[in-house]
C-alpha positions as CSV (number, residue, x, y, z in Angstrom):
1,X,-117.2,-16.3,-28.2
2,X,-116.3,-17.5,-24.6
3,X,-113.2,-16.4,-22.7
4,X,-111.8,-20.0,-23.2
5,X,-112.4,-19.5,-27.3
6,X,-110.3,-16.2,-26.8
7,X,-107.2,-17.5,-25.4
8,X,-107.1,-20.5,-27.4
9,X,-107.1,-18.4,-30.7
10,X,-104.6,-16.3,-29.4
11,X,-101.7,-19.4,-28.4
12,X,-102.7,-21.0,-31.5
13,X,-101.4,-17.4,-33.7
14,X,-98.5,-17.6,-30.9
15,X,-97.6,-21.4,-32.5
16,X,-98.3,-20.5,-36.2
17,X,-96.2,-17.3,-35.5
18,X,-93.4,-19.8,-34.5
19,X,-93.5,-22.4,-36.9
20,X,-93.3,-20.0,-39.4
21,X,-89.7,-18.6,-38.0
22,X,-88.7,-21.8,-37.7
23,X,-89.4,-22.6,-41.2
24,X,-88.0,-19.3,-42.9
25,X,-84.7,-20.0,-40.5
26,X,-85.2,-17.2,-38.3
27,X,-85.4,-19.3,-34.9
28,X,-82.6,-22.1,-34.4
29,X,-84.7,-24.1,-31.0
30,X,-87.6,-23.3,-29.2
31,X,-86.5,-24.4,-25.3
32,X,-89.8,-24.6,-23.1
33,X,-89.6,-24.0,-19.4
34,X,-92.2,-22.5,-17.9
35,X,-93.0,-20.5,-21.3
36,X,-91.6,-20.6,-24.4
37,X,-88.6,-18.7,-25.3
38,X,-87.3,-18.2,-28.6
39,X,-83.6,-18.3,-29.3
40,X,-82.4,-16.8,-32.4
41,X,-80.3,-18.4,-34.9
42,X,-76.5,-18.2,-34.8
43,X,-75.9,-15.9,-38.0
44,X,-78.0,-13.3,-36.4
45,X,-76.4,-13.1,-33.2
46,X,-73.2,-13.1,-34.7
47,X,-73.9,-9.9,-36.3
48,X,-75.8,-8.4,-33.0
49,X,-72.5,-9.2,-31.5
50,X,-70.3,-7.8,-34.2
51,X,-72.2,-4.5,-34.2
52,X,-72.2,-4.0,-30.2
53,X,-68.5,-4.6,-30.5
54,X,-67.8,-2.4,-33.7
55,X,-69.9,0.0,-31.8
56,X,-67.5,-0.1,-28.9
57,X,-64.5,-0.1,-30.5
58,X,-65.7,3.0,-32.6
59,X,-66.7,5.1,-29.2
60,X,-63.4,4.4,-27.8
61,X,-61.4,5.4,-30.9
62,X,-63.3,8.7,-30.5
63,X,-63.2,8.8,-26.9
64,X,-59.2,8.5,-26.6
65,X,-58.8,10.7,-29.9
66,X,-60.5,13.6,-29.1
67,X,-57.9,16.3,-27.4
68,X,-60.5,17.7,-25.2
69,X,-59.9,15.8,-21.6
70,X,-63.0,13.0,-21.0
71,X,-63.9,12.1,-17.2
72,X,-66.5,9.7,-16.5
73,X,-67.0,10.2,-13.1
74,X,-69.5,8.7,-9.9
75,X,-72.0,11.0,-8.0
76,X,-69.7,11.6,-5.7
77,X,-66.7,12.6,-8.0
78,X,-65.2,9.2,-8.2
79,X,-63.2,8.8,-11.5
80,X,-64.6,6.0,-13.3
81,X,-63.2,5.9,-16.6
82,X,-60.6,9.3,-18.5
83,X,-59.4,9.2,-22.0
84,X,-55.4,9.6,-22.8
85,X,-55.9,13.5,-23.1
86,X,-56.2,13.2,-19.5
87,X,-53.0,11.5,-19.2
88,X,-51.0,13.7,-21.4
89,X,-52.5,16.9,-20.5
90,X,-52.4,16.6,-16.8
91,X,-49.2,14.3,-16.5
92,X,-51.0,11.4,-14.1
93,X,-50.6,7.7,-14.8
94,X,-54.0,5.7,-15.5
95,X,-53.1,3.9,-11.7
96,X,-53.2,7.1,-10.1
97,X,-56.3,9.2,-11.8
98,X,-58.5,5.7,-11.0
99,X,-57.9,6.1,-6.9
100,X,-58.6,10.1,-7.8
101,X,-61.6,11.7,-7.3
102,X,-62.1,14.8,-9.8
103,X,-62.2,17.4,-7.0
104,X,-58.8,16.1,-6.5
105,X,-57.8,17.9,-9.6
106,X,-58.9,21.2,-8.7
107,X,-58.2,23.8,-5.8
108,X,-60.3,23.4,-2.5
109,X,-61.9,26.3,-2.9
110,X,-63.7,25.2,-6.2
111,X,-64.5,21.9,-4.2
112,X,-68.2,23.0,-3.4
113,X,-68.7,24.3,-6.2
114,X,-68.0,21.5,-8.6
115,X,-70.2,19.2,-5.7
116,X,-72.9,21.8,-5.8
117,X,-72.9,20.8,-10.0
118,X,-73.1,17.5,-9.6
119,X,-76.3,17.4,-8.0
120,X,-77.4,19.4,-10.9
121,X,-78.6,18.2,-14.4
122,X,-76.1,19.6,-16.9
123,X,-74.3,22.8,-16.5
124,X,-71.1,24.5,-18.1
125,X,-68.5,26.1,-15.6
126,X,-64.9,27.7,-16.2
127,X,-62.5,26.0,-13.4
128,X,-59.2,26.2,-12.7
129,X,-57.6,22.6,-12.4
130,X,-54.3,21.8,-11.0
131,X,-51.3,19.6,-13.1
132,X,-49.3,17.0,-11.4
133,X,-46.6,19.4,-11.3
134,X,-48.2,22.6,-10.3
135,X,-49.5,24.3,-13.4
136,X,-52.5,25.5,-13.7
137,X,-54.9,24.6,-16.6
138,X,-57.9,27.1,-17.1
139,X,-60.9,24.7,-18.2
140,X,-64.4,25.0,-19.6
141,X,-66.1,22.3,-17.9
142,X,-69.1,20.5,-19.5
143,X,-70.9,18.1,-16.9
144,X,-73.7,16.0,-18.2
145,X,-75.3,13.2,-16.2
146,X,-75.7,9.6,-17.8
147,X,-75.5,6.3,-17.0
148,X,-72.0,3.7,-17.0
149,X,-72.4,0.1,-16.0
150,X,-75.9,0.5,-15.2
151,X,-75.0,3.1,-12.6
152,X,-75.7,7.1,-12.8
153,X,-72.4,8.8,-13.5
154,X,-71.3,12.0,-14.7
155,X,-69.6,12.9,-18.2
156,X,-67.6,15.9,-17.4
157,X,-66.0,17.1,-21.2
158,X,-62.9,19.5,-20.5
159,X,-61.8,21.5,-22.3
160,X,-58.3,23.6,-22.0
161,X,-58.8,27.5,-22.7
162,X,-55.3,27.9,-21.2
163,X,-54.2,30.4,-24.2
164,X,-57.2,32.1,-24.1
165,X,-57.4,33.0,-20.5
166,X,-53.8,34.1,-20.7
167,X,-54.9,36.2,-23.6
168,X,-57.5,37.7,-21.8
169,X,-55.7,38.5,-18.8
170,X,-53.0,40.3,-20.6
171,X,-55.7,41.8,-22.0
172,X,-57.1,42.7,-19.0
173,X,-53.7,43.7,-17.8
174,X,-52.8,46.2,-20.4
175,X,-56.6,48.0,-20.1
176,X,-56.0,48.2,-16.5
177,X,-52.1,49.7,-17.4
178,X,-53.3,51.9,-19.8
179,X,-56.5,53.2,-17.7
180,X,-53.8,53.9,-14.9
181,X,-51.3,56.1,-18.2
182,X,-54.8,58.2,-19.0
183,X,-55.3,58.8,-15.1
184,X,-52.1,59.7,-14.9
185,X,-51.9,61.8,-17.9
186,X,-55.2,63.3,-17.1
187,X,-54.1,64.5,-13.7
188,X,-50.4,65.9,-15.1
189,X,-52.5,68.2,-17.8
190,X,-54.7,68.9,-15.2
191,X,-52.1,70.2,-13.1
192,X,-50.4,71.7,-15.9
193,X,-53.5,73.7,-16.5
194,X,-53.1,74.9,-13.3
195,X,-49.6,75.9,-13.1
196,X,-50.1,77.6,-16.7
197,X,-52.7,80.1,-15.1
198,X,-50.5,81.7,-12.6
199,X,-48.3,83.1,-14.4
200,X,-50.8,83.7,-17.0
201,X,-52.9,85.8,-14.8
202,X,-50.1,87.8,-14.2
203,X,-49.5,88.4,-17.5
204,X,-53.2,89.6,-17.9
205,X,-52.6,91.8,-14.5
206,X,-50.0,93.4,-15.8
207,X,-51.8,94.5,-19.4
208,X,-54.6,95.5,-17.5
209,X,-52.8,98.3,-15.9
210,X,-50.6,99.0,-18.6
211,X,-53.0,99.5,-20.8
212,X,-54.7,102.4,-18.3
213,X,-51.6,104.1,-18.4
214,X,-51.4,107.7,-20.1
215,X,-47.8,108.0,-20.9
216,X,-47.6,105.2,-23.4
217,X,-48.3,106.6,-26.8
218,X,-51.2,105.1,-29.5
219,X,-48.4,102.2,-30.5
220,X,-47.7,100.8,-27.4
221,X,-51.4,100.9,-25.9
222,X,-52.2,98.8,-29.3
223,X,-49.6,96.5,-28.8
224,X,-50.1,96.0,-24.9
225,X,-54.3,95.5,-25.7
226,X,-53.5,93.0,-28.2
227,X,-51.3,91.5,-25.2
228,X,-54.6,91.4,-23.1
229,X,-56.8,90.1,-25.7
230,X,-54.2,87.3,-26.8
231,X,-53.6,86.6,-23.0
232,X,-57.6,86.3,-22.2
233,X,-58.2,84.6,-25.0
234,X,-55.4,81.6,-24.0
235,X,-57.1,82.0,-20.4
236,X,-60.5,80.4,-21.7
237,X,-59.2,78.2,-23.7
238,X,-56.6,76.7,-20.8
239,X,-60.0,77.2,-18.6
240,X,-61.7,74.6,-20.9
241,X,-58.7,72.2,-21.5
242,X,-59.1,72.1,-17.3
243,X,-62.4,71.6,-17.5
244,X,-62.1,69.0,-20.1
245,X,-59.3,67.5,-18.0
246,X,-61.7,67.0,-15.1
247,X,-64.3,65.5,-17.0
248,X,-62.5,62.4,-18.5
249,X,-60.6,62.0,-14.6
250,X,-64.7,61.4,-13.8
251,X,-63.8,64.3,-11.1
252,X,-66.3,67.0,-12.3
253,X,-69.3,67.9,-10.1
254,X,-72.6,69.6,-10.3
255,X,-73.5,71.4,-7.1
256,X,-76.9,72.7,-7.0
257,X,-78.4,75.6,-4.8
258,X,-81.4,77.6,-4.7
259,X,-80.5,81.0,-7.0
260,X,-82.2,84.0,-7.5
261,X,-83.2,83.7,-11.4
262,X,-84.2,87.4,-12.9
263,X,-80.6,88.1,-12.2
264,X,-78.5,85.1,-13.6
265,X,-80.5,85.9,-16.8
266,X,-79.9,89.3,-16.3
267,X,-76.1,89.2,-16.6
268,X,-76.2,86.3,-19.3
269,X,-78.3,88.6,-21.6
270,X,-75.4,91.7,-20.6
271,X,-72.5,89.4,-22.1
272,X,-74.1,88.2,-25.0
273,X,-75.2,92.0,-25.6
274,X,-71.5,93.0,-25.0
275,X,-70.6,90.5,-27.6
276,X,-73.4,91.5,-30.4
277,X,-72.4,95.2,-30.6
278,X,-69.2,93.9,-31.2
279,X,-69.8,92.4,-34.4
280,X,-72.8,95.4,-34.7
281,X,-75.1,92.3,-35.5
282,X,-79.2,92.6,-33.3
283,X,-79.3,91.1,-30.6
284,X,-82.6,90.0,-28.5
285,X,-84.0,88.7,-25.2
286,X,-87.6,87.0,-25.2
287,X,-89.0,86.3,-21.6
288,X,-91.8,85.3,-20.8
289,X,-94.2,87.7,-18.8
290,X,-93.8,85.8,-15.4
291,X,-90.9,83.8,-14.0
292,X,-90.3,81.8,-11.2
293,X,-88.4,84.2,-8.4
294,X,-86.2,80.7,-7.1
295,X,-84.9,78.0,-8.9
296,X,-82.4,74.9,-7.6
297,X,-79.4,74.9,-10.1
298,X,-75.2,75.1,-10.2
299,X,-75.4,78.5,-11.3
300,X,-71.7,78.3,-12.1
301,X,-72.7,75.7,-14.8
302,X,-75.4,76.9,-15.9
303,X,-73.6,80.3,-16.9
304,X,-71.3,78.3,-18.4
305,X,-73.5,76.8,-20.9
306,X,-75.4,79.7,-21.8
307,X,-72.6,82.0,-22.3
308,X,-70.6,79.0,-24.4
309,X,-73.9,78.7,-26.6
310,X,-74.2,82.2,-27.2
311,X,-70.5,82.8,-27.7
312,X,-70.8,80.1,-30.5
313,X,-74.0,82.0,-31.7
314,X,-72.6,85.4,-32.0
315,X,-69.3,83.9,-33.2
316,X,-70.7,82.5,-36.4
317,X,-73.1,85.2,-37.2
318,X,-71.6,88.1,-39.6
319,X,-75.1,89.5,-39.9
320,X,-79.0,89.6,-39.1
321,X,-79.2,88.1,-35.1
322,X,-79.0,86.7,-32.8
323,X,-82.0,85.6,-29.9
324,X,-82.1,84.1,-26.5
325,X,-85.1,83.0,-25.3
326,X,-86.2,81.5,-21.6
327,X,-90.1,79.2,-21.8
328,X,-91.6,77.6,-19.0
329,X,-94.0,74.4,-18.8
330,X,-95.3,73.3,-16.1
331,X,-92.2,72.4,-14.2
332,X,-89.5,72.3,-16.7
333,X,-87.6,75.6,-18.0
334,X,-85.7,75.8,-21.3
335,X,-83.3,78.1,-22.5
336,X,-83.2,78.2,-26.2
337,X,-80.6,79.9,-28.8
338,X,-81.1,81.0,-32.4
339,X,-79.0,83.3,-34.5
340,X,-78.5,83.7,-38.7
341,X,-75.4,82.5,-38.9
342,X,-73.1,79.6,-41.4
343,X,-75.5,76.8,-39.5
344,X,-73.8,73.3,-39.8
345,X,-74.5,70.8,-42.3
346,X,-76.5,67.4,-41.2
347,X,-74.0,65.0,-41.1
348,X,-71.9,67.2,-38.7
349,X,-74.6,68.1,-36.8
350,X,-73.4,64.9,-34.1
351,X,-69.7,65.3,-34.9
352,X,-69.4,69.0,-33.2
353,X,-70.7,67.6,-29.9
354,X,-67.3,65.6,-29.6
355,X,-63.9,66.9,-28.0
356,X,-62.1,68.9,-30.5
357,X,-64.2,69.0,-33.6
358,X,-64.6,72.9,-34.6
359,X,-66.8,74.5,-37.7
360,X,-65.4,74.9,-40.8
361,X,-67.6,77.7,-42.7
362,X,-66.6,78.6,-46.6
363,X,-62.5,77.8,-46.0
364,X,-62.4,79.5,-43.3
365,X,-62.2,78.0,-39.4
366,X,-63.2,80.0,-36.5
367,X,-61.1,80.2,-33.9
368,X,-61.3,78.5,-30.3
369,X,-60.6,74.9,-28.4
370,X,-63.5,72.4,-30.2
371,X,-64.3,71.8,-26.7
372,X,-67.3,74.3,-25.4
373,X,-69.7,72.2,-27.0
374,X,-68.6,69.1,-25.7
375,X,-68.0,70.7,-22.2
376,X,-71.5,71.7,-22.6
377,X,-73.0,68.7,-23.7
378,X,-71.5,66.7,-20.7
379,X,-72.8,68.7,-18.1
380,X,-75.9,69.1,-19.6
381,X,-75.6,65.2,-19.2
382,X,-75.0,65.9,-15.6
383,X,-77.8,67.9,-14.9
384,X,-80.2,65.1,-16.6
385,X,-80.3,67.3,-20.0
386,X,-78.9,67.1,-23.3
387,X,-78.0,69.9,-25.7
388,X,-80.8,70.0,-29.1
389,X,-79.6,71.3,-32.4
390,X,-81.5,72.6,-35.4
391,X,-79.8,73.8,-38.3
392,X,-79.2,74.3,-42.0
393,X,-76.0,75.8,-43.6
394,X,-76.6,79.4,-44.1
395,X,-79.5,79.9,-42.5
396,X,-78.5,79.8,-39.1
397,X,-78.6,77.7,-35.8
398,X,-81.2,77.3,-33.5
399,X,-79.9,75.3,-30.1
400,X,-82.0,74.6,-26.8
401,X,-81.8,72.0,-23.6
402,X,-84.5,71.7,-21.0
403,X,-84.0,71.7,-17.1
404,X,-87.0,69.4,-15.3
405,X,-87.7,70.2,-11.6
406,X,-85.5,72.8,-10.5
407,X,-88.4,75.2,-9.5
408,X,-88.6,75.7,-6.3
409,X,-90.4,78.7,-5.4
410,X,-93.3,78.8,-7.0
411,X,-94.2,82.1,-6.9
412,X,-93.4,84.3,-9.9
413,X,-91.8,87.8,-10.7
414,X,-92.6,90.1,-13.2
415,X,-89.7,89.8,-15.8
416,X,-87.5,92.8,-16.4
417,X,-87.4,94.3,-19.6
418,X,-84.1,93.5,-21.5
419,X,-83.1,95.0,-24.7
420,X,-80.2,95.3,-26.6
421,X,-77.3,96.7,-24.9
422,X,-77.9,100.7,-24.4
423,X,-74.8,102.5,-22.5
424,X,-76.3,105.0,-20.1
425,X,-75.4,108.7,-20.4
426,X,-73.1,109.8,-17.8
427,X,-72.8,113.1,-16.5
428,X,-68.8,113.0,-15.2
429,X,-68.3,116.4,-14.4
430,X,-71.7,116.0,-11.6
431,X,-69.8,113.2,-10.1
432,X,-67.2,113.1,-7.1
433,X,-64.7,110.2,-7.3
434,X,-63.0,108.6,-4.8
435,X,-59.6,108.3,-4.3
436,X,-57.5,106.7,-7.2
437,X,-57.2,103.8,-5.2
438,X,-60.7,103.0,-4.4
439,X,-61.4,103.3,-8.3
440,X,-58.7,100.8,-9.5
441,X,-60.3,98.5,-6.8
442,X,-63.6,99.0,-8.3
443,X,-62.1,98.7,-11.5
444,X,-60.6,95.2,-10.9
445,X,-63.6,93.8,-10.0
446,X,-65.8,94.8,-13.0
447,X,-63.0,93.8,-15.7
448,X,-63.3,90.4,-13.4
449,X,-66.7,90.4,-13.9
450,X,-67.3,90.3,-9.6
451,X,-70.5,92.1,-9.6
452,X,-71.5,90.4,-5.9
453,X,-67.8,92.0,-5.0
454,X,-68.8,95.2,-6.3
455,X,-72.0,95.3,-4.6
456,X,-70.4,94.1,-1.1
457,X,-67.1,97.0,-2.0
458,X,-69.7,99.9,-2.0
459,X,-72.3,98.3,0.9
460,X,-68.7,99.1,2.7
461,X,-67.6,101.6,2.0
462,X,-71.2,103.8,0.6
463,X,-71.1,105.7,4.0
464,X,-67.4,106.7,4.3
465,X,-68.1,110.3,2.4
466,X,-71.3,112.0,1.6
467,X,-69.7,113.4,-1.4
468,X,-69.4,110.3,-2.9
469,X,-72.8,109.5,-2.9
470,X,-73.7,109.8,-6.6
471,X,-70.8,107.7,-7.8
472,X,-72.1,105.1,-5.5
473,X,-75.7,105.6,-6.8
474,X,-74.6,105.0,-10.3
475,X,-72.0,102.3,-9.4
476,X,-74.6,100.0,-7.4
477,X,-77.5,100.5,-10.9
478,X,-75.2,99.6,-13.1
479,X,-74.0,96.8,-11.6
480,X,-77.2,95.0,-10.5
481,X,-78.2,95.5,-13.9
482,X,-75.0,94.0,-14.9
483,X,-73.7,96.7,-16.7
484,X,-69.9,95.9,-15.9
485,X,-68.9,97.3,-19.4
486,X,-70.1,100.6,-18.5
487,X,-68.6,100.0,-14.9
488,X,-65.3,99.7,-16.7
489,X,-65.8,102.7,-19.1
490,X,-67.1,104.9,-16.4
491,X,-63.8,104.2,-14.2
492,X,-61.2,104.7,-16.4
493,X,-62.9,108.0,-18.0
494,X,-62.5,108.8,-14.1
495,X,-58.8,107.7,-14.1
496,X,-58.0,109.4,-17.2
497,X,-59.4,112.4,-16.1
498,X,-57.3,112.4,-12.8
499,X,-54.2,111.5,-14.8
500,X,-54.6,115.0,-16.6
C-alpha cells in the first residue's frame, strides 16, 4: 500500500471516530481551523467543572482546618498563601504575613539555615519561630517542594511542639540539678570519709599500744583487742565507702609503673596465708616455673583486687581450701581464685558485682560493705579487664581476670617456692634488741604492713651497733619474705620480755 493509501485510511478512522461521538452525544460541534478540534458537550463540562471546584473547596476546608500552621512559600521565602492556624497561632493579620517572607518569622541566626533547606528537596528541621508579640514557638518544620500557579514553591507544614520542648527542657533541667545534688553528695561523703579516718586512726593508735601493755590484766587486753579489731574492721569498710565515693565522682585513677613481680605476689600469698590459718582451712600457691622479673601495673590496685578476692575466698570457706594461682600466655597474665566454700547460686551470680549486694549463705549473712566486689569489678574495668566467676552453691567459687600487655621485661625469674604459712623458729634468748624505742618503731611499721619502710629503717640504722646484727639479719628475711606477722610476734615477745 502506498504512503498516500496510509494516511488516507488513517483521517478517514479520524472522521468515523467523530461521527460516531457526535452521534452517541459525546461531542456538541466540531470547529475546524487549521485542524479539527473537538469540543465536548455541555453536561460533561459541567461536571469537569463541578469536580475541579468540589476538589478545591475540599483542599481548602482541609487546608484551613488542620491546626498544624501551612506556609506556601516562593524559592526565595516569599509567603504565598498560609492557612488561619497561621493567623491564630502566630497573632499576624493575613495583610501582614503576605508582604512577609518566612525567614521573617524566625531569628537571624536560623536565617541560613532555613535558606540552605530551601535549595534542598524535602527535609524536616526543629526551628525556633518568633510570635508577633515576642514568644517563642518551638516548631518541627516539614519543607516539601511543589508547584503553585504554575510556579515552584515550597510547602513548609509546621508544626508547634511548644509543650514538648518545655517538657524536655525541664527535663533536661532537673537531670542537670540532680547530676549537680549526686556531685555534691558524692564529694560531702567523700570528705566525710576523710574526716572519719582521723580520728579513727587514733582510736586504732591508741589500742595498738594499749594492747602491748603488761599491766592491764586478761579482761582489759580482751576488751581493748576487740577495740582494735572493731576499729580496723570500720577502717576498711570507710576505706571502701571512699573508694566507692571516688568512683561514682568519675575521679578514680589507675597509675601504672614498672614493678618488680616475684615480690607483689610474694606478700599477696603472706595475707591470704595469714587469713587461712585463721579459720585453720589449706591454703595454696600455684606458680608457674618461670615468671616475668618486670611487669607495668598500679600495684596499689592490683593488691587491692587480689587481696579483696581472696578475703571473699577465705571468708566464705568453713572448710577444705582455698588456691591462688598466677598463668601466663603469651603476653597476658591471669590471676585466678578458687576455694570450697557456700559458692553463689546462678541467678546471683551478676547481682554481687553491684554496689551493696552481699551473700547470703543458709540464713546467715557475712559480714562486710557489699562493695569489694564492685570496687573490684570497676577497676578491673579500668585496667581493660573484667572480673570471671564460676560457681555452684556448696561447692565453692572459682574467680579469675586477665591482664593483656603489661609485660615488660621479658626475661624471667625462677619463681620462689610459697607454701602455706610456716612461722620460723626463733631463738630470743641468741638475739640482742635495740632499744625499746627502736622496737616500737619497728613494730609500727609491720602492724602497718610498711615492709619498704622496714627495709629502708634497718638499711639505716643496720650499722649503728654490731651487737645488733642478728636482730637485723632476722628482721630484713622476714620481711622481704613478707613475713610481717612474725615481724609483729617477734617484737612484742621482745617487748614483753623487757617489760619483765
Amino acid at each position: 500500500m502506498s504512503p498516500d493509501c496510509i494516511e488516507l485510511h488513517k483521517k478517514l478512522e479520524k472522521s468515523e471516530a467523530i461521527i460516531s461521538a457526535l452521534y452517541q452525544g459525546e461531542l456538541d460541534a466540531i470547529v475546524r481551523i487549521d485542524d479539527v478540534a473537538l469540543i465536548r458537550n455541555e453536561k460533561t463540562v459541567r461536571n469537569t467543572e463541578y469536580e475541579l471546584k468540589e476538589t478545591r473547596n475540599n483542599f481548602k476546608l482541609l487546608f484551613d482546618t488542620l491546626d498544624d500552621l501551612l506556609f506556601i512559600v516562593d524559592t526565595k521565602g516569599k509567603i504565598i498563601h498560609f492557612n488561619i492556624a497561621v493567623q491564630e497561632n502566630l497573632g499576624y493579620t493575613s495583610e501582614e504575613l503576605v508582604l512577609m517572607n518566612f525567614l521573617d518569622l524566625h531569628k537571624k541566626e536560623e536565617h541560613a539555615s532555613i535558606l540552605t533547606l530551601l535549595n534542598a528537596q524535602s527535609h524536616i528541621i526543629q526551628n525556633i519561630m518568633q510570635k508577633k508579640n515576642g514568644d517563642i514557638l518551638y516548631a518541627e518544620t516539614r519543607f516539601s517542594k511543589g508547584v503553585w500557579s504554575r510556579q515552584p514553591v515550597w510547602f513548609a507544614i509546621v508544626r508547634d511542639i511548644t509543650i514538648r520542648k518545655q517538657a524536655e527542657l525541664e527535663l533536661l533541667t532537673a537531670r542537670k540539678a540532680a547530676e549537680k545534688y549526686d556531685q555534691a553528695k558524692t564529694e560531702f561523703f567523700a570528705n566525710m570519709t576523710h574526716e572519719l579516718r582521723t580520728p579513727l586512726n587514733g582510736i586504732l593508735g591508741y589500742s595498738q599500744l594499749l594492747i602491748k601493755d603488761n599491766k592491764l590484766n586478761d579482761k582489759q587486753k580482751k576488751a581493748v583487742s576487740v577495740i582494735l579489731s572493731s576499729g580496723e574492721y570500720l577502717l576498711n569498710l570507710i576505706n571502701d565507702l571512699l573508694d566507692f565515693s571516688t568512683i561514682e565522682a568519675h575521679k578514680m585513677k589507675i597509675y601504672p609503673e614498672a614493678i618488680q613481680f616475684m615480690p607483689m605476689i610474694q606478700y599477696i600469698s603472706e595475707m591470704g596465708a595469714i587469713g587461712a590459718k585463721q579459720k585453720n582451712i589449706n591454703f595454696g600457691v600455684i606458680m608457674p616455673e618461670t615468671i616475668p622479673e618486670i611487669i607495668n601495673v598500679d600495684e596499689k590496685r592490683l593488691q587491692q583486687i587480689l587481696l579483696n578476692l581472696l578475703g571473699n575466698a577465705i571468708k566464705f570457706t568453713d572448710y577444705g581450701h582455698v588456691h591462688f594461682s598466677v598463668q601466663i600466655f603469651d603476653t597476658t597474665i591471669r590471676f585466678r581464685i578458687e576455694d570450697t566454700g557456700c559458692g553463689i547460686a546462678a541467678s546471683k551470680q551478676k547481682s554481687i558485682l553491684k554496689a551493696f549486694k552481699r551473700i547470703k549463705h543458709k540464713n546467715k549473712q557475712r559480714e562486710g560493705s557489699g562493695l569489694g566486689l564492685y570496687i573490684s569489678q570497676k577497676l578491673l574495668k579500668m585496667m581493660k579487664s573484667s572480673l570471671h566467676i564460676e560457681s555452684k552453691p556448696d561447692l565453692g567459687t572459682t574467680v579469675w581476670f586477665d591482664l593483656e600487655d603489661i609485660i615488660i621485661s621479658r626475661k624471667t625469674q625462677q619463681s620462689v617456692p610459697l607454701s602455706t604459712y610456716t612461722e620460723m623458729a626463733i631463738d630470743h634468748e641468741t638475739i640482742t634488741y635495740p632499744p625499746v624505742q627502736m622496737l616500737t618503731t619497728v613494730l609500727e611499721l609491720a602492724m602497718s604492713g610498711d615492709v619498704n619502710g622496714i627495709l629502708d629503717w634497718i638499711a639505716y640504722h643496720q650499722n649503728i651497733d654490731p651487737v645488733y646484727e642478728s636482730f637485723f639479719i632476722i628482721i630484713k628475711e622476714l620481711a622481704s619474705g613478707l613475713k610481717i606477722t612474725e615481724i609483729q610476734k617477734m617484737i612484742e615477745n621482745a617487748l614483753r620480755t623487757s617489760n619483765d
